[in-house]
C-alpha positions as CSV (number, residue, x, y, z in Angstrom):
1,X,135.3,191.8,87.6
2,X,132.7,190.1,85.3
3,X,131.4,193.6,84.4
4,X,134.7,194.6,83.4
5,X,136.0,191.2,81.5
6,X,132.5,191.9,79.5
7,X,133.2,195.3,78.8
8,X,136.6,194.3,77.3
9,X,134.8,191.9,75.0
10,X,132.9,194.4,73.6
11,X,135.6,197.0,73.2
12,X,137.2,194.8,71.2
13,X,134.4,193.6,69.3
14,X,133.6,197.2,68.4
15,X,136.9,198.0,67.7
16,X,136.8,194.7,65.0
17,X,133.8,196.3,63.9
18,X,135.3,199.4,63.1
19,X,137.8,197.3,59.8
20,X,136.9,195.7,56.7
21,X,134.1,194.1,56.2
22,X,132.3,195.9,58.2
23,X,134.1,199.0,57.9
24,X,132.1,201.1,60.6
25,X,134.6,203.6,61.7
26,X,132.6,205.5,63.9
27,X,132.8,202.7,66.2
28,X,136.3,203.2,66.8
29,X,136.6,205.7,69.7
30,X,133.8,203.8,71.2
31,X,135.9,200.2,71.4
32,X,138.7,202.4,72.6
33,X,136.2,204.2,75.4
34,X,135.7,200.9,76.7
35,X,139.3,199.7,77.0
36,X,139.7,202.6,79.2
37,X,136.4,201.9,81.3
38,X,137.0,198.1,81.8
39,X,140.7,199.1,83.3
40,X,139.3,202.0,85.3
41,X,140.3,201.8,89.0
42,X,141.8,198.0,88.8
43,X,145.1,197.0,90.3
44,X,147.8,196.4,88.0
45,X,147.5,192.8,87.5
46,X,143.9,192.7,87.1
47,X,144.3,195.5,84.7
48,X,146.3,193.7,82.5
49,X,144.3,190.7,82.3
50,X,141.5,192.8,81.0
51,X,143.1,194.3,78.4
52,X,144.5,191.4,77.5
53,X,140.2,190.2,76.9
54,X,140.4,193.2,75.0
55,X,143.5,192.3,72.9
56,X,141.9,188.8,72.2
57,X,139.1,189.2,71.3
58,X,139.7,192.0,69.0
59,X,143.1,190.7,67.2
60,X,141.5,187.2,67.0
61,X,138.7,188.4,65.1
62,X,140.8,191.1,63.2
63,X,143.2,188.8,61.4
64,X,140.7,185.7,61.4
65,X,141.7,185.8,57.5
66,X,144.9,183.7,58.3
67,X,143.1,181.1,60.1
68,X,141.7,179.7,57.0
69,X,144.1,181.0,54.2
70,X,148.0,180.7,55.8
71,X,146.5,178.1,58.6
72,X,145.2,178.0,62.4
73,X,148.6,177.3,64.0
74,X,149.9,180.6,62.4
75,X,146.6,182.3,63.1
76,X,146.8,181.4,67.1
77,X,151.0,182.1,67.0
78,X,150.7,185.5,65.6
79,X,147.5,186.4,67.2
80,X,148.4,185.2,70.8
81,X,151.6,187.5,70.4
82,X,150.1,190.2,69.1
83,X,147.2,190.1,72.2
84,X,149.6,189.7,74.6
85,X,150.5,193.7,73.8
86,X,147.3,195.0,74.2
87,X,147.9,193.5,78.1
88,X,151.2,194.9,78.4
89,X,149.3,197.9,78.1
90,X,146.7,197.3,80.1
91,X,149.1,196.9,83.0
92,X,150.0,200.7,82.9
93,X,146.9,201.8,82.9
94,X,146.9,201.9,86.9
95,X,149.9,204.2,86.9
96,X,148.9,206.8,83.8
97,X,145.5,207.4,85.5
98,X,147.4,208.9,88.5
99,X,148.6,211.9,86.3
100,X,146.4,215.4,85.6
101,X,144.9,215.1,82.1
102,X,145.6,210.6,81.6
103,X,143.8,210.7,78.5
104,X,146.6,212.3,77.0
105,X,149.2,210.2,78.5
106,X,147.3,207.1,77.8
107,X,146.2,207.9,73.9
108,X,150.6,208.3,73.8
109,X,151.2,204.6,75.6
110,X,148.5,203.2,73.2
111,X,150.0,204.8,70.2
112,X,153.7,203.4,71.9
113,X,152.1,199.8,71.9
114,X,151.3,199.6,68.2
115,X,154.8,201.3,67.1
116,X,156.1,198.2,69.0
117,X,154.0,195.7,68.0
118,X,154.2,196.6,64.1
119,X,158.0,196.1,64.6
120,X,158.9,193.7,66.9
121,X,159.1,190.5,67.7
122,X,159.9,189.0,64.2
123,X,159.4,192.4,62.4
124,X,155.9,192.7,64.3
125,X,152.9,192.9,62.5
126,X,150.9,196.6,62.2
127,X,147.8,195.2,61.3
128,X,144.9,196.9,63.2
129,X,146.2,200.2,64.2
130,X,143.8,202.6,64.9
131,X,144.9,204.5,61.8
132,X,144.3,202.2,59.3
133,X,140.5,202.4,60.0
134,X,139.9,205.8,58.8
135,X,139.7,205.6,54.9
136,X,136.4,207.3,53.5
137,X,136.3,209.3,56.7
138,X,136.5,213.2,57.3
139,X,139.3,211.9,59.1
140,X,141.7,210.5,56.5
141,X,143.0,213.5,55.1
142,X,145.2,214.5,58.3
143,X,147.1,211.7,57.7
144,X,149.2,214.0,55.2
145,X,149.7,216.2,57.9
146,X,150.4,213.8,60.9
147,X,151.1,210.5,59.2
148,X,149.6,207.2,60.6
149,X,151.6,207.4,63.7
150,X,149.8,211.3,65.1
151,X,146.6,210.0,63.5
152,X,146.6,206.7,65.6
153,X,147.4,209.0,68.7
154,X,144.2,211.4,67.9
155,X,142.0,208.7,67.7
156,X,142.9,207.2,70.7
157,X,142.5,210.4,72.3
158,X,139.3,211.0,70.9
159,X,138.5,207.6,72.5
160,X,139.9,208.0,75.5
161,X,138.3,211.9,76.3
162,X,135.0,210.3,75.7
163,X,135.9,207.8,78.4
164,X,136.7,210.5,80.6
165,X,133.0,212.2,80.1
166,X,131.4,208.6,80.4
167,X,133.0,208.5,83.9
168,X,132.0,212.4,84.7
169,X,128.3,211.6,84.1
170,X,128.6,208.4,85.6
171,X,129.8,209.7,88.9
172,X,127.2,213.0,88.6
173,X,130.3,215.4,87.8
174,X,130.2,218.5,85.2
175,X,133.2,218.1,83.1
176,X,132.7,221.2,80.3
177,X,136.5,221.3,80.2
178,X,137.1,217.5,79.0
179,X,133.6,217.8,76.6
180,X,136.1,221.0,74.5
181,X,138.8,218.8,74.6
182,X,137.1,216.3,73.0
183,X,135.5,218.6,70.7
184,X,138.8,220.4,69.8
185,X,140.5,216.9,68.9
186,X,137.3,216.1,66.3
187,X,138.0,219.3,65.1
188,X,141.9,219.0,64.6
189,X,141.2,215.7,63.2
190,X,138.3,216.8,60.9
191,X,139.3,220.5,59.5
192,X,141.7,218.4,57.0
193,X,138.6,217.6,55.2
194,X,137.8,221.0,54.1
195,X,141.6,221.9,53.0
196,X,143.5,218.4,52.2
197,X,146.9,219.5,51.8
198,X,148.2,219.6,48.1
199,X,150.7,218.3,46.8
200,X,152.3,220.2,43.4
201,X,153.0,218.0,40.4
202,X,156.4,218.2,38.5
203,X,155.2,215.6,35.5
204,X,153.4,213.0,34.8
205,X,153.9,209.0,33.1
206,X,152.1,206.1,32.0
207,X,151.9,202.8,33.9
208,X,150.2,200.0,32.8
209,X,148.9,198.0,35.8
210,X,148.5,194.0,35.0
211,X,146.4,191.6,36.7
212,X,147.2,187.8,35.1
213,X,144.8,185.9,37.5
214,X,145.2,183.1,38.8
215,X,144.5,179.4,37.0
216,X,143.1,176.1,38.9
217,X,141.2,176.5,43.0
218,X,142.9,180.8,42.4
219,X,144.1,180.7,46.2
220,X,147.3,178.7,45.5
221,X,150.0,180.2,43.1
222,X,151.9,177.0,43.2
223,X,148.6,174.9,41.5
224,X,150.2,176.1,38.9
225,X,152.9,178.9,39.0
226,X,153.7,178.7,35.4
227,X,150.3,179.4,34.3
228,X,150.4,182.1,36.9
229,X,153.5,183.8,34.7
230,X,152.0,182.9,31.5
231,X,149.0,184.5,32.4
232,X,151.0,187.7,32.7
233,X,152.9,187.3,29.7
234,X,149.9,186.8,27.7
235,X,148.4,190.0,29.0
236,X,151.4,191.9,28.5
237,X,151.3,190.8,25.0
238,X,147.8,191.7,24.0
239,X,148.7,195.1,25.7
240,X,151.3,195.7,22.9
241,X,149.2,194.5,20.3
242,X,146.8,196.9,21.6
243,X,149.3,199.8,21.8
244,X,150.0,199.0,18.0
245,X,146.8,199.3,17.0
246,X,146.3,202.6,18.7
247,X,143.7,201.5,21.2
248,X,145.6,202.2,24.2
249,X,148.2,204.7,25.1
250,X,152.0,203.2,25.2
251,X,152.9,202.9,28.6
252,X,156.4,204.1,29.8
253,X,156.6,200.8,31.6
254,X,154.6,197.7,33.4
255,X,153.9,196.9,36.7
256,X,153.5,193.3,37.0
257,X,152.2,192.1,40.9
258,X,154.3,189.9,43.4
259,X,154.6,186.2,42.7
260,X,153.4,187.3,38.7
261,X,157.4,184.1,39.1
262,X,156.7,181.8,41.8
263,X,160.6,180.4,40.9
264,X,164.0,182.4,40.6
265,X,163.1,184.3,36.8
266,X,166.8,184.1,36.5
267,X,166.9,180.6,36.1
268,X,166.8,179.6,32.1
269,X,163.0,178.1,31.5
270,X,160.1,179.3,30.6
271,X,159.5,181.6,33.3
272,X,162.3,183.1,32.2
273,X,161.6,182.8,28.3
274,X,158.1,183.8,28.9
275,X,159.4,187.3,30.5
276,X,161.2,187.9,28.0
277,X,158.6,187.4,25.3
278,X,156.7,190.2,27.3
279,X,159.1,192.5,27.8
280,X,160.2,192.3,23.6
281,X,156.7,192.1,22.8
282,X,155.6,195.8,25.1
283,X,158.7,197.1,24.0
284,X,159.2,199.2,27.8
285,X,160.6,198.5,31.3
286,X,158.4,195.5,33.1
287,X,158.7,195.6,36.7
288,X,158.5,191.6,37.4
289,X,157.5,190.3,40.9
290,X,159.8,187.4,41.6
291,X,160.8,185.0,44.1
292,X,164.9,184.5,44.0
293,X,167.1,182.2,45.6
294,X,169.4,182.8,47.9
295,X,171.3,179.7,48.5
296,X,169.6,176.4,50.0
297,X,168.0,178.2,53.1
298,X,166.8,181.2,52.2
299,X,164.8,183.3,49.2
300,X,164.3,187.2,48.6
301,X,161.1,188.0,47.2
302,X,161.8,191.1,44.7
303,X,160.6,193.6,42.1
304,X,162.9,193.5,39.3
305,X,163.2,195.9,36.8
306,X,163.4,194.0,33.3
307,X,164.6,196.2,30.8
308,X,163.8,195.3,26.9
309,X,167.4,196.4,25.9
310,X,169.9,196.0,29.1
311,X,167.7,192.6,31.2
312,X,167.0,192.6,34.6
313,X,168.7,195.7,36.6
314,X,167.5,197.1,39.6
315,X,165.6,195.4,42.5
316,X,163.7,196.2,45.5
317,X,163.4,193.5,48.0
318,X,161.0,193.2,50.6
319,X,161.6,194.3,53.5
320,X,159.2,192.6,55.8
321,X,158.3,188.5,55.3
322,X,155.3,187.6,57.0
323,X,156.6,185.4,60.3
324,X,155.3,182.2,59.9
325,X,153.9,182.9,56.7
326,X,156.9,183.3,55.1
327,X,159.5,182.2,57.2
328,X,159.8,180.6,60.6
329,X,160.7,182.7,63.3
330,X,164.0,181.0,65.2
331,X,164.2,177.8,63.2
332,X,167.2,176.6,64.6
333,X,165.5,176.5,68.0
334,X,162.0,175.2,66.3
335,X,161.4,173.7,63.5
336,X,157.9,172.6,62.4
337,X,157.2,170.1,60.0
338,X,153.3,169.9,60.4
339,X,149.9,171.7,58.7
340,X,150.8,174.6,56.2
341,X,153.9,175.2,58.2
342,X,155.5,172.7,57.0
343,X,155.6,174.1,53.6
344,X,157.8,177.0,54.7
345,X,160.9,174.9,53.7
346,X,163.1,178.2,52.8
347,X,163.1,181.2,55.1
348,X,162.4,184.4,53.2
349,X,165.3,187.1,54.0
350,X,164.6,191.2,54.6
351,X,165.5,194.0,52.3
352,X,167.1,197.2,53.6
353,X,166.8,199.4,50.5
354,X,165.1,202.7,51.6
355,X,166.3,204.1,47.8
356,X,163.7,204.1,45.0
357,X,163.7,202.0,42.1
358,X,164.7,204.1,38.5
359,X,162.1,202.8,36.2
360,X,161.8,204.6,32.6
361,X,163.4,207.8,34.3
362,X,160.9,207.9,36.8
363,X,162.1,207.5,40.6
364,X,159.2,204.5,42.0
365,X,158.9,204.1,45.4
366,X,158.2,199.9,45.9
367,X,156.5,197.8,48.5
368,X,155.3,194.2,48.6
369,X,152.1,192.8,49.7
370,X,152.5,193.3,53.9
371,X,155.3,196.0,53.4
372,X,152.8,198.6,52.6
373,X,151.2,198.8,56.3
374,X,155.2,199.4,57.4
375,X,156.1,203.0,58.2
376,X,159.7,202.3,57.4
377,X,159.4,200.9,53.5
378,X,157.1,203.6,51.8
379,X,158.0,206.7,53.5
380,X,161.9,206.7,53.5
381,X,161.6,206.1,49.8
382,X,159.4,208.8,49.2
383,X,161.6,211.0,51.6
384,X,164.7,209.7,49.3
385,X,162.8,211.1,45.9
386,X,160.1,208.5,44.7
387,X,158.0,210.5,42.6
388,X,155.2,207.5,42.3
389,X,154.6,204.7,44.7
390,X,153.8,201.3,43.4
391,X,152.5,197.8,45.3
392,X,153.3,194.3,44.5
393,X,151.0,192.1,45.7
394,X,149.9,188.4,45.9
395,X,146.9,188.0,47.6
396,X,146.0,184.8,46.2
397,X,146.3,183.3,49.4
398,X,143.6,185.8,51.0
399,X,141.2,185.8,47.7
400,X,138.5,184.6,49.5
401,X,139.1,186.7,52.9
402,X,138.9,189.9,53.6
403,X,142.3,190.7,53.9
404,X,142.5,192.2,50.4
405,X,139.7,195.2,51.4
406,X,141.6,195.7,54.7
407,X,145.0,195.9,52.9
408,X,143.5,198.1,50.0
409,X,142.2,200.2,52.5
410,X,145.8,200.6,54.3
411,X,147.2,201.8,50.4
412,X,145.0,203.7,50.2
413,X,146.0,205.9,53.3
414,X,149.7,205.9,52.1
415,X,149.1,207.4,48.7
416,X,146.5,210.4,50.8
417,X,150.1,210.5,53.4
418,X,152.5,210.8,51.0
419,X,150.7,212.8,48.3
420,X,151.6,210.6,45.5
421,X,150.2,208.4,43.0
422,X,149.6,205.3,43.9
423,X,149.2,201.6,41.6
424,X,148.4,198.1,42.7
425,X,149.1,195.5,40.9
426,X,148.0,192.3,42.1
427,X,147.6,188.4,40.7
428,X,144.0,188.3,41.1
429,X,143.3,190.6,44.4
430,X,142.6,194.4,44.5
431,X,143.9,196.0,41.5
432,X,144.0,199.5,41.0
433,X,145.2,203.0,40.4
434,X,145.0,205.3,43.4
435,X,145.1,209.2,43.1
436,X,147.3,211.2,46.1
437,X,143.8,211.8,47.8
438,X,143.0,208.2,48.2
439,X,140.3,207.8,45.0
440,X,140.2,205.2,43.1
441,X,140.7,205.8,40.1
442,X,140.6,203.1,38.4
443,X,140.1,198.8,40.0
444,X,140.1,195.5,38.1
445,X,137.6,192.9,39.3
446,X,139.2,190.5,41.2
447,X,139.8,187.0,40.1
448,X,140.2,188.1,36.2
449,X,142.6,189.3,33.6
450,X,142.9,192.7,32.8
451,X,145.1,195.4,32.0
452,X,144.7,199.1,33.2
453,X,146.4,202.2,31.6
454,X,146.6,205.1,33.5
455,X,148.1,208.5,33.1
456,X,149.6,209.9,36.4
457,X,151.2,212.4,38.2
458,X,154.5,212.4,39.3
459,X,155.6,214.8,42.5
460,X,158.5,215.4,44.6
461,X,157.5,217.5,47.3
462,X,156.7,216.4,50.4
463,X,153.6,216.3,52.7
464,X,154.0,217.6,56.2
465,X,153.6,213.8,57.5
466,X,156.8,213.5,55.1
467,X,158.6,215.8,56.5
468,X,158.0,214.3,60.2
469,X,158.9,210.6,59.3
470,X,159.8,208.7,62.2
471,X,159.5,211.8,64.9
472,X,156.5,211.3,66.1
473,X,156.9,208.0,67.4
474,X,159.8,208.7,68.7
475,X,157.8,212.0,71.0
476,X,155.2,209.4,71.9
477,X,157.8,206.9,73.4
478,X,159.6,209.9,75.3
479,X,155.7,210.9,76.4
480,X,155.1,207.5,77.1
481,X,158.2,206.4,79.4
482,X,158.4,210.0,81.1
483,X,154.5,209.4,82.1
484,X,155.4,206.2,83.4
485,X,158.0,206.9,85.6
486,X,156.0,209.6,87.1
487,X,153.0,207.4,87.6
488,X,154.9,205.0,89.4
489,X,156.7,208.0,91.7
490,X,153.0,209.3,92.5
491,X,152.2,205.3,92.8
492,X,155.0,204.9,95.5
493,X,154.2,208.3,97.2
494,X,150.6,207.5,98.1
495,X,152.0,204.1,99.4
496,X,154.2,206.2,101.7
497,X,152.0,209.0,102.7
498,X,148.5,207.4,102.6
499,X,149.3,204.4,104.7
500,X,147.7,200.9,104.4
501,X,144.5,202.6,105.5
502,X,144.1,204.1,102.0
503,X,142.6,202.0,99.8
504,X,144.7,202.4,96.7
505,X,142.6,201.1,93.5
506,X,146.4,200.5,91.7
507,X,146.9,197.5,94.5
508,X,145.0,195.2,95.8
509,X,143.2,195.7,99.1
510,X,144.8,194.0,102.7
511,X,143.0,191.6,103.8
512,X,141.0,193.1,107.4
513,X,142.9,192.4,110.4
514,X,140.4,189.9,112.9
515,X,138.5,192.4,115.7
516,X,139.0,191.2,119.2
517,X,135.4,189.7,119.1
518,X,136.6,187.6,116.4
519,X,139.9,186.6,117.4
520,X,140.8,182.7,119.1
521,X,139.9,182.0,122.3
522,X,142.6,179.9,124.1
């Protein structure tokens, strides 16, 4: 059992390994090899303890960004729960072994646990799914084809088909049939490389992308939140001054990044003054990231689309607050008033809108900060018309982690899945213009002021992965739950059949019966 619990450590460790910073994808299907070989032939109980290891040590390390940046009793709350999934898992792993070809069945239960887990409890949290690791890989282009959901599920196969050769050699057995498997999957994951599906343009518009930065330790917006929007509105001026003087293109409107107003903009003050400075000065829509009340208990945070002639008009509100980041999960049953928790003194409320922002006649598909690793924010929106896709972001909170190249990397994949342009604006993170194959084409440095202007393409047609939206999860949940039920009836069946002299590996063994030489003498 030793064996096994280390073999679980460094699954996860690998699979760690295979994210920002270290960004080493091509240890992914090993980590996930190894969950498969530390569960191999345990009962069901000491199954799921093992992939628990696995889930700890890999989600610990994965999200170790929060520990220091939104604090350690948030850190250990979400990372305990997410774990815990990863062990739920590993708990079925006994019964999907029992069925002809498990690799399948198990890279579908896998892909089942992170749909889950990125959606529940408390709106889940999709960080680390297996797709999210495949930017600057052959691999990432079949993500227009299969989305993040079928790419998750052909990694984990990948993984798990290597498993299944590891075990052949191990036990002396020729298993040609499981190596082509394994070599048509690379191939189905690969041949998107060499013909990336294209996506026709219908127009194009101008978007100027501003980063304000961040004044004082530039890892708290409220140090100073004013000097956060002034920052912004200072930029967006010397934009227009530079538009009149013909150094830079007029922009059809201006992305500013979440929390560019760490209060309600609608309140009169100089946040609000200040916007409208910028949006008079630039003379075209500003799309303003803003934090709005919503009576004593709760706040929305939004992109608002300011208008120089008509104000603030339409909004996007985001649809999925951070739990215990941004809002305390069940506060009327628990309440903390200590560390960084404490400071959560307003729950943040969910969005619903799935329809895209109208901004200077374009349709923009929006997402803030965590939103973009969500499968239901970005790709409804695109499926509803967005003809550009656009990011507000803080990330002043993560400057100094790593969480900014990990969620870069994640936007990245949805501009290459939904074949559109892509920009992020942020307050002093990751900044950039993204092209539909996932280039960038165009970054600011973090933790400075800067303005980018970009011309880019506008498209409505949709990518196969699109077209699909929310099916494939759906298939692997029907794949997974069918597989299950017949794992446990061939489960029950050996019980029945085999007898107690059978030693089933999904149970754990009698304990021997005393010979007559051993038993009591009276």
């Amino acid at each position: 059992m030793v064996q096994r619990l280390l073999l679980a450590v460094i699954g996860g460790a690998l699979l760690t390994a295979s994210f920002e910073p270290l960004a080493l994808p091509w240890l992914l299907p090993f980590g996930v090899a190894c969950y498969a070989l530390a569960t191999r032939e345990l009962a069901v109980r000491r199954a799921g303890l093992v992939g628990l290891v696995f889930g700890v040590v890999f989600y610990f390390s994965h999200i170790s960004w929060m520990r220091g940046s939104i604090g350690s009793d948030a850190w250990l709350a979400l990372s305990s729960i997410e774990a815990l999934f990863y062990g739920l898992l590993g708990l079925a792993v006994p019964l999907l072994r029992r069925l002809p070809a498990w690799p399948l069945w198990l890279a579908a239960a896998w892909t089942t646990m992170e749909t889950v887990r990125s959606g529940w409890p408390f709106s889940g949290m999709p960080w680390g799914r297996l797709s999210f690791a495949a930017i600057d890989t052959p691999v990432a282009p079949a993500v227009a084809y299969v989305g993040m959901t079928g790419l998750s599920f052909l990694l984990a196969l990948a993984g798990f088909c290597l498993a299944r050769l590891a075990e052949a050699a191990l036990a002396g057995e020729r298993r040609r049939a499981w190596a082509a498997v394994l070599v048509g999957v690379l191939a189905v994951l690969v041949t998107p490389a060499v013909v990336p599906y294209d996506v026709p343009e219908t127009g194009s518009t101008t978007v100027a992308v501003v980063q304000g930065d961040v004044p004082g330790p530039g890892n708290d917006i409220l140090w100073d939140h004013e000097g956060v929007t002034r920052n912004h509105v200072d930029a967006t001026v010397r934009l227009a001054a530079d538009v009149a003087a013909g150094r830079v293109p007029r922009p059809d409107f201006v992305l500013w990044p979440e929390n560019s107003t760490a209060v309600d903009p609608f309140e009169p003050g100089r946040v609000n003054t200040g916007i409208r400075e910028a949006v008079a000065a630039v003379q075209a829509p500003v799309v303003v990231g803003g934090i709005v009340g919503d009576g004593p208990e709760h706040v929305l945070n939004q992109g608002i689309v300011w208008d120089p002639v008509s104000g603030p008009g339409d909004r996007y509100t985001k649809h999925h607050p951070v739990p215990y980041g941004e809002y305390i999960p069940m506060r009327d049953l628990w309440d903390p008033k200590f560390g960084k928790l404490a400071l959560i003194t307003r729950d943040m409320k969910s969005g619903t809108r799935t329809e895209p922002l109208r901004v200077a006649g374009v349709r923009v598909g929006d997402a803030i900060c965590f939103d973009v690793a969500y499968d239901d924010v970005m790709p409804p929106q695109v499926r509803d018309g967005a003809e550009l896709l656009v990011v507000q972001t803080s990330n002043a909170s993560f400057i100094f982690t790593h969480q900014i190249e990990q969620q870069f990397a994640i936007t990245r994949l949805r501009a290459i899945e939904a074949g559109r342009w892509l920009a992020v604006a942020s307050t002093n993170g990751q900044t950039g213009v993204i092209a539909p194959d996932g280039t960038v084409v165009a970054s600011v440095t973090p933790r400075t002021t800067d303005v980018l202007v970009e011309r880019v393409g506008l498209s409505t047609a949709l990518t196969p992965a699109m077209w699909l939206g929310p099916w494939p999860a759906r298939l692997f949940i029907l794949l997974t739950l069918a597989a299950l039920v017949s794992g446990a009836v061939a489960y029950r069946r050996r019980q029945e059949f085999d007898g107690p002299a059978q030693e089933d590996p999904a149970v754990e063994p009698p304990a021997p019966s005393p010979t007559p030489s051993e038993a009591p003498v009276v």
